[in-house]
VEXDREN-2710 file (C-alpha; in Angstrom, 1 decimal):
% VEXDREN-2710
k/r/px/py/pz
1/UNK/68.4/11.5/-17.7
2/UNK/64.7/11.1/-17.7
3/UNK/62.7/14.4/-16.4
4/UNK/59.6/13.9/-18.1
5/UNK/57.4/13.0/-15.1
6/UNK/59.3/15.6/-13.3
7/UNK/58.0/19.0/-12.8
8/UNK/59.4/21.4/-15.3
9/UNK/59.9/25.1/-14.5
10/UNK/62.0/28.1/-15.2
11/UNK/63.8/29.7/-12.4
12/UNK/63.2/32.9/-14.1
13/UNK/59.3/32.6/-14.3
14/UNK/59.6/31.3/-10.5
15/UNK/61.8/34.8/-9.4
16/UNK/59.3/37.1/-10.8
17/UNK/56.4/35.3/-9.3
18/UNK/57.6/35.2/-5.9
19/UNK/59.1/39.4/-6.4
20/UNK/55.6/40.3/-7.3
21/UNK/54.1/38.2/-4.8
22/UNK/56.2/40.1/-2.3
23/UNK/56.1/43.7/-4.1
24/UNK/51.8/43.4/-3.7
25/UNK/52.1/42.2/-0.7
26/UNK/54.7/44.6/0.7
27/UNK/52.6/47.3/-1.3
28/UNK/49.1/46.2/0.6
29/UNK/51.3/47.1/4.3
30/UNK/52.4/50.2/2.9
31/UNK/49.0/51.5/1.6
32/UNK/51.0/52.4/-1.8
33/UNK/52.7/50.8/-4.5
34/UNK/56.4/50.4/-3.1
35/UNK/57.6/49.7/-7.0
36/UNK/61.4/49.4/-7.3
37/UNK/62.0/49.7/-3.5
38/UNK/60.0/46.4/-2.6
39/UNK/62.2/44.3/-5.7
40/UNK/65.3/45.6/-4.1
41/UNK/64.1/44.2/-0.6
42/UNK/62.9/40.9/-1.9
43/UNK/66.2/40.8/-3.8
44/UNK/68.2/41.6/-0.4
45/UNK/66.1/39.6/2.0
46/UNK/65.3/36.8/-0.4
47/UNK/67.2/35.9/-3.2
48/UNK/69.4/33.8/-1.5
49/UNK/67.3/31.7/0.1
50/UNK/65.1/31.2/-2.8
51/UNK/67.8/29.9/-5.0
52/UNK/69.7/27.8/-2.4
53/UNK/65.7/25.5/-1.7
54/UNK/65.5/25.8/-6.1
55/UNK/68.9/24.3/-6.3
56/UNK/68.1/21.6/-3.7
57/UNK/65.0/20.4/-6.0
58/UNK/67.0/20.2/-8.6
59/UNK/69.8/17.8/-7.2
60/UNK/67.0/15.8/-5.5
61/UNK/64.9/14.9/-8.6
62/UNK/61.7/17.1/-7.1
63/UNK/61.8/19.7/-10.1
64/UNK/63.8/19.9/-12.9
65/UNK/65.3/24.0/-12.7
66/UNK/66.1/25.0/-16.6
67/UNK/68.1/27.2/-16.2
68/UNK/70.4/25.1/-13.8
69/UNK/73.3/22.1/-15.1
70/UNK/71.1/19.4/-16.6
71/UNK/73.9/17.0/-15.1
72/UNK/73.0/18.3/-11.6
73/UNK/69.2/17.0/-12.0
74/UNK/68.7/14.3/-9.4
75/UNK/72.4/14.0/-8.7
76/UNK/71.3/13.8/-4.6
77/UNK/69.0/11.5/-5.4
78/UNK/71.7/9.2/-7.7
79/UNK/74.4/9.1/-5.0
80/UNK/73.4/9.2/-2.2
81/UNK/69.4/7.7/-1.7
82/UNK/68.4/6.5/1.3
83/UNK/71.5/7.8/3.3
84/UNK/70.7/9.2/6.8
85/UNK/73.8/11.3/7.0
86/UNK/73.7/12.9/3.3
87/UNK/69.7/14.0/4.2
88/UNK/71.0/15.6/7.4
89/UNK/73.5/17.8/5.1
90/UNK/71.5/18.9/2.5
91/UNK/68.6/19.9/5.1
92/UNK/71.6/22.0/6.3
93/UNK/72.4/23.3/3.3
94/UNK/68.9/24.1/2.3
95/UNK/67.8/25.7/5.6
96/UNK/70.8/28.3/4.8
97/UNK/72.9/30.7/7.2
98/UNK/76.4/30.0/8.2
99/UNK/75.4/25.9/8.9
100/UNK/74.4/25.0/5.9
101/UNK/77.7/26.3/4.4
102/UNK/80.8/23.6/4.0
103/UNK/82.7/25.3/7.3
104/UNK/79.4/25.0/8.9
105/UNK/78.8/21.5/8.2
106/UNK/82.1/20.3/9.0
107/UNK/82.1/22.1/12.2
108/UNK/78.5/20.6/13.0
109/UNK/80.3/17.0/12.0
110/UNK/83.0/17.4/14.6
111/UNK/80.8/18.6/17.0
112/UNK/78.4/15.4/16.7
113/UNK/81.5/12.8/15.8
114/UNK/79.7/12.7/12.2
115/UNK/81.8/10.0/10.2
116/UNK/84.3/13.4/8.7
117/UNK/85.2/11.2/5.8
118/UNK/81.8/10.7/4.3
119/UNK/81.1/13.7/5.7
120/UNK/83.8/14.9/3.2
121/UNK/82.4/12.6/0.5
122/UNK/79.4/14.1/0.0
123/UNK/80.3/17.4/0.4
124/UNK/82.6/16.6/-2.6
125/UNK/80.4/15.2/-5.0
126/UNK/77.6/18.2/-4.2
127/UNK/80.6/20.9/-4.7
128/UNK/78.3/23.6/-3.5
129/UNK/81.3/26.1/-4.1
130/UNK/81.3/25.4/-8.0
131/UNK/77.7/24.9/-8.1
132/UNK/76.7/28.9/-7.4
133/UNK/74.8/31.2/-9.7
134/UNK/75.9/34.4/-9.6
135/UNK/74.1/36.7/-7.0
136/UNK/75.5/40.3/-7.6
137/UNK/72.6/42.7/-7.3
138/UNK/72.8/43.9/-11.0
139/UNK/72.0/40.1/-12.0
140/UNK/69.4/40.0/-9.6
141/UNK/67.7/43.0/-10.7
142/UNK/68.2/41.7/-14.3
143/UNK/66.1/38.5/-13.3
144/UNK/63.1/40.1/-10.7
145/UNK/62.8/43.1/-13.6
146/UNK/62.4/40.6/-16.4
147/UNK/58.8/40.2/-16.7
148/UNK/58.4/44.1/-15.1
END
């Protein structure tokens, strides 16, 4: 697997920018340093979607996540390049809510006479069940509190 020319970052480093980001900013509304309170909401309102689009980089080749499966690097990009249908699911996936989950999709699929077999394919080979990171909020607070 060649990542080289591939952005490197750390999911880690990423999390804490983006709470602190959202703890000044949240901070600046307030007039006063919100502290603990505006990690929690970032955590709440954020986290989620944060790692579900850092996940999607990863499995398309755009970055290479360290802290996620080497094996998953590119693995979009290895299987399933140039195919219409596959780009239509992951945008799903990425975008988030109850669509971009397998139900969702398969739903969608039905709905729009989507070929369910491929449909089924790809949802297979991206396994987004096996593929989560944990997302309890003592591991989230672990992670935004890191660099704290």
């Amino acid at each position: 697997m060649m990542v080289s020319s591939k952005p490197q970052k750390s999911l880690i480093q990423a999390t804490d920018e983006e709470v602190k980001l959202h703890k000044w900013i949240e901070s600046e509304k307030a007039g006063r340093d919100l502290g603990e309170k505006a990690i929690h909401d970032w955590l709440v309102h954020h986290w989620d979607r944060f790692l579900r689009q850092r996940w999607v980089e990863h499995l398309q080749g755009q970055v290479f996540w360290h802290e996620l499966d080497h094996s998953d690097f590119g693995l979009f990009q290895r299987c399933f390049c140039g195919n219409p249908l596959a780009d239509k699911i992951i945008g799903l996936y990425k975008a988030g809510g109850k669509n971009g989950e397998n139900l969702g999709i398969v739903q969608r699929a039905r709905r729009e006479d989507w070929p369910i077999e491929e449909v089924f394919k790809i949802l297979e080979t991206l396994d987004i069940n096996s593929r989560r990171l944990a997302c309890q909020l003592e591991v989230r607070l672990t992670i935004a509190n890191s660099q704290f």
